[in-house]
C-alpha positions as CSV (number, residue, x, y, z in Angstrom):
1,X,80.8,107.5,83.0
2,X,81.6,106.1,86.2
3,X,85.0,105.2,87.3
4,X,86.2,103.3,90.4
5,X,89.2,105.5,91.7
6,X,91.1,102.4,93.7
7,X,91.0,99.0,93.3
8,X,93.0,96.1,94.3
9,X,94.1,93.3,92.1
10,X,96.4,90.1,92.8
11,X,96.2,86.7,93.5
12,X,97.0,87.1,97.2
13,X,94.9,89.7,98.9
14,X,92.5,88.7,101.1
15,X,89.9,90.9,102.4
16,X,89.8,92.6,105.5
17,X,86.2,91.9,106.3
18,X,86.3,88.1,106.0
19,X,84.5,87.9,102.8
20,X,85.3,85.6,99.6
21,X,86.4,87.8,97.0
22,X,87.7,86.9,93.7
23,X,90.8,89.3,93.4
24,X,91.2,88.4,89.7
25,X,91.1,90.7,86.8
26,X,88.7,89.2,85.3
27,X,86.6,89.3,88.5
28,X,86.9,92.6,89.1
29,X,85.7,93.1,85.4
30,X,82.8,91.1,86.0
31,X,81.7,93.1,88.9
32,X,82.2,96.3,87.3
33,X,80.3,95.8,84.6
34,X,77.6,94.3,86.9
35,X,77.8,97.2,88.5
36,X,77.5,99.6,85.5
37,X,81.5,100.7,85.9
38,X,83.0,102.3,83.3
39,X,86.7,102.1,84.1
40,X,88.5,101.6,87.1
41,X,92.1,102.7,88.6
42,X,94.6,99.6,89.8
43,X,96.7,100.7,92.7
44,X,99.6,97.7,93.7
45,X,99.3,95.7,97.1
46,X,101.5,94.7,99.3
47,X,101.5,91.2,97.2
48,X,101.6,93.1,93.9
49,X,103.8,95.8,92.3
50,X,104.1,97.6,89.3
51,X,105.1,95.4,86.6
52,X,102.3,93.2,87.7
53,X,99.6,96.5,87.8
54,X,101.0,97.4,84.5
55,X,100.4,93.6,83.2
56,X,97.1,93.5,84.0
57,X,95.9,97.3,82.3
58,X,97.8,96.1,79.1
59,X,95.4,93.3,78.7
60,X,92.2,95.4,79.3
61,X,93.3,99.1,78.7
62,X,89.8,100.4,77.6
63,X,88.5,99.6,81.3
64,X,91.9,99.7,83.6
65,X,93.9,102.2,84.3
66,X,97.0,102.1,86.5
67,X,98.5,104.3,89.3
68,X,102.3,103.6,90.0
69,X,103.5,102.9,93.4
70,X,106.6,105.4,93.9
71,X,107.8,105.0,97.3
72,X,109.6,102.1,97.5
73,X,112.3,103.8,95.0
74,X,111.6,107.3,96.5
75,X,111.8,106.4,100.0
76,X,115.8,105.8,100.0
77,X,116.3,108.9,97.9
78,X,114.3,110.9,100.3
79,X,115.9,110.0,103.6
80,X,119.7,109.9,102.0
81,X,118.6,113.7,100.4
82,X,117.5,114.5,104.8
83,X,120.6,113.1,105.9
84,X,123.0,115.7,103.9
85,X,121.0,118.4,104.6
């Protein structure tokens, strides 16, 4: 089994080489199974977040799997937590 640790999907990314690339789900399925993929790991963007991640693995959960984006909620936490130190 082979599984792609960090992919991107959204309808806004664009990607940093200059190339055309489909950033739709069903893109990114295409490829992987061109590519003999098993599964793959979504991470969010900075167009996406997690409810959109989370959308996306629900409608193909035997090939997607989803890795949560924690910092915007941790961040504030963390630097109120340094200041009363």
């Amino acid at each position: 089994m082979i599984t792609d640790a960090h992919v991107h999907v959204g309808e806004d990314l664009i990607p940093i080489d200059g190339t055309s690339v489909d950033p739709r789900p069903k893109h990114l399925l295409d490829t992987m199974d061109e590519n003999d993929i098993d599964k793959a790991v979504l991470f969010t963007f900075e167009t996406t977040n997690n409810e959109y991640v989370s959308s996306v693995v629900k409608e193909y959960p035997d090939f997607l799997k989803k890795f949560y984006k924690l910092w915007d909620r941790c961040l504030p936490r963390l630097l109120l937590c340094d200041r009363q130190a």
